[in-house]
C-alpha positions as CSV (number, residue, x, y, z in Angstrom):
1,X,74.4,-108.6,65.8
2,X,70.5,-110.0,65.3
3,X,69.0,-106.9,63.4
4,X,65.8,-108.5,65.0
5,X,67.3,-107.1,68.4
6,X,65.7,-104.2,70.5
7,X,68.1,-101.2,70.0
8,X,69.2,-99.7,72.9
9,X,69.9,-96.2,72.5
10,X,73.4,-95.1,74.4
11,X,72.4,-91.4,74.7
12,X,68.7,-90.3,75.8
13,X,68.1,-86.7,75.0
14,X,68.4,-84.6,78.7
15,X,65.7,-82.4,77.2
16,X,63.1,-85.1,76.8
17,X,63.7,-87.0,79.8
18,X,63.1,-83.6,81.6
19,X,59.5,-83.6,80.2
20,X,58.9,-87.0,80.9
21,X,59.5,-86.6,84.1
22,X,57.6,-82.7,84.5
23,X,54.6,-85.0,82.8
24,X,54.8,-87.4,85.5
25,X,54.9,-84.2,88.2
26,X,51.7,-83.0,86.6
27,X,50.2,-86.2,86.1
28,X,50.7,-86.2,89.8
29,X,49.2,-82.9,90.9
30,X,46.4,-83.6,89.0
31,X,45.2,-86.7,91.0
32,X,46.1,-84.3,94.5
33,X,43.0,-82.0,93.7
34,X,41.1,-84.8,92.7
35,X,41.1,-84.7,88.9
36,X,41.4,-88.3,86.9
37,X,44.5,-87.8,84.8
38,X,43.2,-91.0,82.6
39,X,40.1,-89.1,81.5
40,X,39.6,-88.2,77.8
41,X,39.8,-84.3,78.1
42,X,42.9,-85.0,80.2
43,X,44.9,-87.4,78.7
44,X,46.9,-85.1,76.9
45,X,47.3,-82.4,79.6
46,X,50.8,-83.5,81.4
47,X,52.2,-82.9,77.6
48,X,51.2,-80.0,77.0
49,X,51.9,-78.4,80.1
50,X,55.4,-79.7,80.2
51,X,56.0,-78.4,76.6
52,X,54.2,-74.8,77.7
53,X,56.1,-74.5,80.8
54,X,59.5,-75.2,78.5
55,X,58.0,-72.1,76.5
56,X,57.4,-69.7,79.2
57,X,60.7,-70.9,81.3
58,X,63.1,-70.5,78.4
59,X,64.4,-67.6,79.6
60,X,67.2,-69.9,81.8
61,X,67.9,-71.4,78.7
62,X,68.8,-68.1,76.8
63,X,72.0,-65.3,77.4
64,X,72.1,-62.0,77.0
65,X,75.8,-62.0,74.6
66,X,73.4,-64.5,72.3
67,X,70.7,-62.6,72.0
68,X,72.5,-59.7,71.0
69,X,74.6,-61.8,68.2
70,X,76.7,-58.7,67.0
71,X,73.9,-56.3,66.7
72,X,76.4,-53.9,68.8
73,X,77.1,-51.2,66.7
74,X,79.3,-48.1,66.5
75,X,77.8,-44.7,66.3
76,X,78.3,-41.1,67.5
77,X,75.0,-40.4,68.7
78,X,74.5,-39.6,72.7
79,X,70.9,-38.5,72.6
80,X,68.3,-40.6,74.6
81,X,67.0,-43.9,72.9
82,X,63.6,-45.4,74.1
83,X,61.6,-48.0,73.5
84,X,58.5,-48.6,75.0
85,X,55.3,-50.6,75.8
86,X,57.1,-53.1,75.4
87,X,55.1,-56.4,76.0
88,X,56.2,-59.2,78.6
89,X,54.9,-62.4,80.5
90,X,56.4,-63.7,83.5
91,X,56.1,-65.7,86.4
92,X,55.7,-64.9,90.2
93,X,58.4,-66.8,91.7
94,X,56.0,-66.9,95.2
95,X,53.1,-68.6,94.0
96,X,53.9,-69.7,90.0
97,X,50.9,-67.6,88.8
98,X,52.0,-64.9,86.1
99,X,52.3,-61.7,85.9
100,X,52.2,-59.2,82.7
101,X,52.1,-55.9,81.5
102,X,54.8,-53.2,80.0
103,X,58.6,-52.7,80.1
104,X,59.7,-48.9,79.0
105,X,63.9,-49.1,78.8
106,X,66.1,-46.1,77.5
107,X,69.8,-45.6,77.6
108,X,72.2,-42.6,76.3
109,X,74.4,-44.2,74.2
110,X,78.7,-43.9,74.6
111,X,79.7,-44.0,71.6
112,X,77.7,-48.0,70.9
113,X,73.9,-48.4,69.9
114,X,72.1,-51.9,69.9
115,X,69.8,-52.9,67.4
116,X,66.0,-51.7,68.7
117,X,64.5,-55.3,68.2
118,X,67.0,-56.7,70.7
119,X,65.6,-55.0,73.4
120,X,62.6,-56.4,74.2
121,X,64.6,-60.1,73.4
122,X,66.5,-59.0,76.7
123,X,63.1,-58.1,78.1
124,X,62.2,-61.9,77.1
125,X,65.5,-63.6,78.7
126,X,64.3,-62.2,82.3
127,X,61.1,-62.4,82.3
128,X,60.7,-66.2,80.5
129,X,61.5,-67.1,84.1
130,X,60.8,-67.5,87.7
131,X,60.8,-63.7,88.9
132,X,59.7,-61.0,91.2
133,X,59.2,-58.2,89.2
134,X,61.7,-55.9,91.0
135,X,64.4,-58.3,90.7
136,X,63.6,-58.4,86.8
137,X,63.8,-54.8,86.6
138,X,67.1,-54.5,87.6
139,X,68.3,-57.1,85.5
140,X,67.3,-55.7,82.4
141,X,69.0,-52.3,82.9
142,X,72.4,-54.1,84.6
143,X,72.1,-56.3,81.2
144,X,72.1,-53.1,79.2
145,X,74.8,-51.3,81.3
146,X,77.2,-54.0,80.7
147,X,76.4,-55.2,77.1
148,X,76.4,-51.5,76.0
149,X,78.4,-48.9,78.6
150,X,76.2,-46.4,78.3
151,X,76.3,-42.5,80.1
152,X,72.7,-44.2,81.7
153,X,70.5,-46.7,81.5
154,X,66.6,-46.2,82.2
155,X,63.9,-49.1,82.9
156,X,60.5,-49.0,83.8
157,X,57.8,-51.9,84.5
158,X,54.3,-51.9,84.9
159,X,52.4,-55.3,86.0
160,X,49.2,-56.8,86.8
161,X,49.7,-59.8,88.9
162,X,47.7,-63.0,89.2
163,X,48.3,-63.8,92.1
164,X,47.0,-61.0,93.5
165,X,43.7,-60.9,91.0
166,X,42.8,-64.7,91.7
167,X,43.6,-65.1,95.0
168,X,44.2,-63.1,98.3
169,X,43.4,-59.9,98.5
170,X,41.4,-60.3,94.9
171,X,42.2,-56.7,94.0
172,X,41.7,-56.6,89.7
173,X,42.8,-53.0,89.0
174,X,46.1,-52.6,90.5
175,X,49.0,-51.8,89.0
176,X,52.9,-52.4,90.7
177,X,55.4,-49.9,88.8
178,X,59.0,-50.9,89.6
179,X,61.9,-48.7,88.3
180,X,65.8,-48.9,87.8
181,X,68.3,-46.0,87.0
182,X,71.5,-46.0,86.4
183,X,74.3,-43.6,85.3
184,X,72.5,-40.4,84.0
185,X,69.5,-40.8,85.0
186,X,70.1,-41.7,88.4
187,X,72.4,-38.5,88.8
188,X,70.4,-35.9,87.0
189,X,67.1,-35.3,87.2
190,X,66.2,-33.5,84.4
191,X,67.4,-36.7,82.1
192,X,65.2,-38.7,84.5
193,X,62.7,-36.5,84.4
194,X,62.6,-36.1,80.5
195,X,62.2,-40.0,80.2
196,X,59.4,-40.5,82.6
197,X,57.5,-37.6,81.1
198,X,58.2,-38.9,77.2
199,X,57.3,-42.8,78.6
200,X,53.6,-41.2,79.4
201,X,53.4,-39.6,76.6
202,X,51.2,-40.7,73.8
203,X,52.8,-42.5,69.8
């Protein structure tokens, strides 16, 4: 074969024919409001929102077994573990504006502890998606429950959301709190009550 030829690839990575195509999308959306894609400080703009918007959706791209990656561990300890304030970013399923805030997750352990830093990477593979913050709540803890088999699992969320700031009813100061028990503390209410008041309390 003529070396001279144009090679013809057999196999065109999925991933970048994906952004291709969500740069032609935005390419798109910009000339609906009336923007010029083909200006100077827009040229660029369909890339780098097709390679943010692979960023802050990775989250269908990652599991729960993977993140873990044998950081499951054996130990007789059945106290409560917490970790809190923990930092996330997601986006409103309704209206693709973000929401953000804190994630506070305990759990009693049965007899199996998980390493801390893995808990806000579950925290990550929920919320680096489409979502409605309820929804996202109880994913978390079921993710826990069944990776771990605790006595309980414990997860609170506190958000600000966008789409409520920017647009609608343009209210900048609240806060929606959404919660999820399981096993202990949905049954006993000292437990629950013990995590609520330590999750207020200050470092």
């Amino acid at each position: 074969m003529n070396s001279s030829e144009p090679q013809h690839p057999d196999h065109i990575d999925p991933a970048e024919e994906r952004d291709r195509e969500f740069e032609q999308h935005v390419s798109g959306i910009l000339h609906k409001i009336g923007e010029n894609p083909h200006r100077e400080g827009l040229l660029k703009t369909p890339y780098r929102v097709a390679k943010a918007w692979r960023f802050l959706t990775q989250g269908y791209r990652m599991d729960v077994e993977e993140v873990l990656n044998r950081a499951v561990f054996r130990e007789d300890y059945n106290e409560m573990v917490i970790v809190k304030d923990i930092d996330f970013y997601s986006l409103c399923e309704h209206h693709m504006l973000p929401f953000f805030g804190k994630c506070h997750i305990a759990y009693i352990p049965n007899g199996r502890i998980v390493g801390l830093s893995k808990l806000p990477r579950i925290v990550d593979v929920f919320a680096r998606r489409l979502q409605v913050q309820e929804r996202m709540t109880q994913q978390i803890a079921e993710a826990l429950q069944n990776a771990l088999q605790p006595l309980g699992v414990a997860v609170v969320c506190e958000a600000r959301h966008m789409c409520m700031m920017m647009r609608g009813v343009q209210k900048q100061n609240s806060v929606a709190t959404t919660s999820e028990m399981l096993g202990a503390f949905e049954t006993n209410s000292k437990t629950r009550e013990e995590f609520l008041r330590l999750i207020n309390t200050g470092f």
